[in-house]
Phi, psi and omega in degrees: 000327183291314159347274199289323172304333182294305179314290187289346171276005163257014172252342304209254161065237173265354136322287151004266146338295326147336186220350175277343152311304190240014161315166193219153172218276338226333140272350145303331186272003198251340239207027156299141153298186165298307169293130130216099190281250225256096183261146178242125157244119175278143138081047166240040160063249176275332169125354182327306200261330184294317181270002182257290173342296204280008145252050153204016161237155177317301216204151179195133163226155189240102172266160170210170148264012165248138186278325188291319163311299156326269189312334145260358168288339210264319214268292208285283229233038162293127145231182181309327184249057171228150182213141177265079196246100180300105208208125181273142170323319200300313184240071194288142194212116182205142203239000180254153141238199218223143163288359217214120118282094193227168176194125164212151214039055183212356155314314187297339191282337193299138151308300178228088153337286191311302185313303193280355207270311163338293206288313218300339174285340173311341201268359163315109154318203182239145182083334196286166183248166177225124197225122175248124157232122173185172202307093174260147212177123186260035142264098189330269173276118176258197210251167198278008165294344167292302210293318187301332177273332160309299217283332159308300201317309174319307189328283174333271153024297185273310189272355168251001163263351173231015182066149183302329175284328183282328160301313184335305172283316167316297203285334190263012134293312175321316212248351192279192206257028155270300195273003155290308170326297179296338159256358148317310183280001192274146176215091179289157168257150175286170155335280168312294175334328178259354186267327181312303220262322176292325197286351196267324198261344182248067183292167200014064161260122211248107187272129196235118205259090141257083194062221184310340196213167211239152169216125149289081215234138211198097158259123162326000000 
């Protein structure tokens, strides 16, 4: 875990960048509980999804284990009802629960899945949802000549929808060598791997093949 937080705080940055651009909220946004007091995001990097959340919940909080990442949610995206907590998902400590529960792309990073998957229902209202994105691949790691040809593929893409300074930027985040390092260390699960592990720990939980990523969605 001392890896990757050092991986993201030297991306933090331009990861930032790069995703206040290419974010998706839509599944998360498909997928509120009835209630909504209290929302929790493991793993929310800058704050991105923490600031889409506080306009349609009471409270919304984000833990990361990256200060740098942390530090620019506080600066971009403090609002009255959001709070910032450097906290690893691994040992989550909370004495409240939550309407809302999501984490996206930061399960795969997790030692024992099963063990925070557990805890995050405990943390659960009766009714609340537990909403997962992250990362699928019927290759643990694949290698990293992959990630350099998506991001050519990407290029074009990116310069007629965002212009040539912004591709630009995007691809030499893509490509540069902290964040191949850090998905060099990354370990996706396959498709079956997820139905095996979510459908045991999660019943009647509904699993969503989106592309590059797998989405989970689980009410209490």
């Amino acid at each position: 875990m001392k890896t990757t937080i050092h991986q993201f705080n030297k991306v933090a940055e331009e990861y930032d960048f790069v995703n206040t651009l290419l974010y998706d909220y839509s599944f998360f946004m498909n997928n509120f509980p009835l209630q909504r007091g209290r929302a929790l995001d493991v793993g929310c990097g800058s704050g991105i999804l923490v600031d889409e959340l506080s306009s349609h919940f009471d409270e919304v909080i984000g833990i990361d284990i990256s200060d740098e990442m942390l530090k620019i949610a506080q600066v971009k995206r403090q609002r009255s009802n959001t709070t910032y907590i450097n906290m690893d998902a691994e040992h989550l400590a909370f004495d409240k629960k939550f309407d809302f529960i999501v984490s996206r792309t930061t399960v795969h990073h997790l030692n024992d899945i099963p063990r925070v998957i557990n805890h995050i229902k405990s943390l659960l209202n009766d009714g609340g949802k537990m909403v997962i994105f992250d990362n699928v691949s019927e290759v643990e790691t694949p290698p990293t000549y992959v990630y350099v040809i998506g991001a050519i593929l990407e290029f074009t893409p990116h310069l007629r929808k965002f212009g040539l300074k912004n591709a630009i930027r995007i691809f030499k985040h893509n490509t540069s060598k902290s964040w191949l390092e850090h998905l060099a260390s990354d370990k996706y699960l396959s498709e079956k791997q997820y139905h095996d592990l979510y459908e045991s720990l999660l019943p009647n939980c509904r699993l969503h093949k989106l592309g590059w990523a797998m989405g989970i969605v689980w009410e209490k």
